[in-house]
C-alpha positions in Angstrom: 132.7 32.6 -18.6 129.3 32.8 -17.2 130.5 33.0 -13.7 132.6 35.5 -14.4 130.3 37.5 -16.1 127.9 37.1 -13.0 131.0 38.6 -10.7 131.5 41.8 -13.2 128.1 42.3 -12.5 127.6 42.0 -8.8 131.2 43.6 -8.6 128.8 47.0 -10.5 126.0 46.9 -8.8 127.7 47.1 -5.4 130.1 49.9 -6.9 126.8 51.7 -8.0 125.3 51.1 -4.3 128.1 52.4 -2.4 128.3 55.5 -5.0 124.9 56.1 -4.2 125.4 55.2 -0.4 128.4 57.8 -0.6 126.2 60.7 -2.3 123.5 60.8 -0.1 126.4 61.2 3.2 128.0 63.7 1.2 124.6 65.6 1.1 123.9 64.7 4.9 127.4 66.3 5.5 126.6 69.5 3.3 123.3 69.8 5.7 125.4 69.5 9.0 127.6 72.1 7.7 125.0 74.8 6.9 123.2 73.6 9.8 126.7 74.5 11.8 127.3 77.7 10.1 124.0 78.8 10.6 124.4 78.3 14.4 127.6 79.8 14.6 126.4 83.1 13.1 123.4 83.3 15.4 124.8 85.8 18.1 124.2 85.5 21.7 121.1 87.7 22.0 118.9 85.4 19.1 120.1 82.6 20.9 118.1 84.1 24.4 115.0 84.9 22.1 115.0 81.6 20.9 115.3 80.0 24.3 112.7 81.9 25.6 110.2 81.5 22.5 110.6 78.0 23.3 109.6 78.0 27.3 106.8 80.4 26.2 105.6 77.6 23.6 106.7 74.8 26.8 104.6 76.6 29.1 101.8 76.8 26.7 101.8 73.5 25.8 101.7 72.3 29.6 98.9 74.6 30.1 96.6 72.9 27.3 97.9 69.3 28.5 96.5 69.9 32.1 93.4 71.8 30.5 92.8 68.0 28.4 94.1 66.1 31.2 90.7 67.7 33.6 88.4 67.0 30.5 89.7 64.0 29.9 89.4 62.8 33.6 85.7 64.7 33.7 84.6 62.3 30.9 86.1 59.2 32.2 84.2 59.9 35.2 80.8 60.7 33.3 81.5 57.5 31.6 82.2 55.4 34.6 79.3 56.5 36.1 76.8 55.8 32.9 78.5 52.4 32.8 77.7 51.7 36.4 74.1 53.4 36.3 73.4 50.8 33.3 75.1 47.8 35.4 72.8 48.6 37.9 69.5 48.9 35.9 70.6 45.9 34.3 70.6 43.7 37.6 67.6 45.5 38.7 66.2 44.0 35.7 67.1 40.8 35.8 65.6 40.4 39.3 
């Protein structure tokens, strides 16, 4: 009786899991369907402003990584050459 009990049980829980498993795909569906509507009433002419909003932000965004990419270099160098001044004064020192 216990046993059986114990499968009624488990039996729920997993009901109760894939219930729950089943809502939230529902609501992932209901997204994909706005998300597709919404889309599908943007007309060609939003679509090319949106495209080109997006290479302006592109180009942007390659400008500012090449912009950090020469600081970042510029340090690295400063660094490198601190590290090596120090090197040096520290043989000199231990001479």
């Amino acid at each position: 009786m216990n046993t059986l009990n114990n499968k009624v049980d488990d039996t729920e829980l997993q009901k109760r899991k894939l219930e729950e498993q089943v809502d939230r795909l529902n609501a992932e569906i209901s997204k994909f369907k706005a998300n597709e509507q919404l889309i599908a009433n943007t007309n060609a002419q939003n679509r090319a402003e949106i495209l080109a909003g997006q290479l302006d932000i592109k180009s942007k965004l390659d400008e500012e990584f090449k912009r950090q990419s020469e600081q970042y270099s510029q340090q690295i160098k400063e660094l490198r050459d601190k590290l090596d001044e120090k090197q040096r004064m520290g043989e000199e020192m231990k001479e």
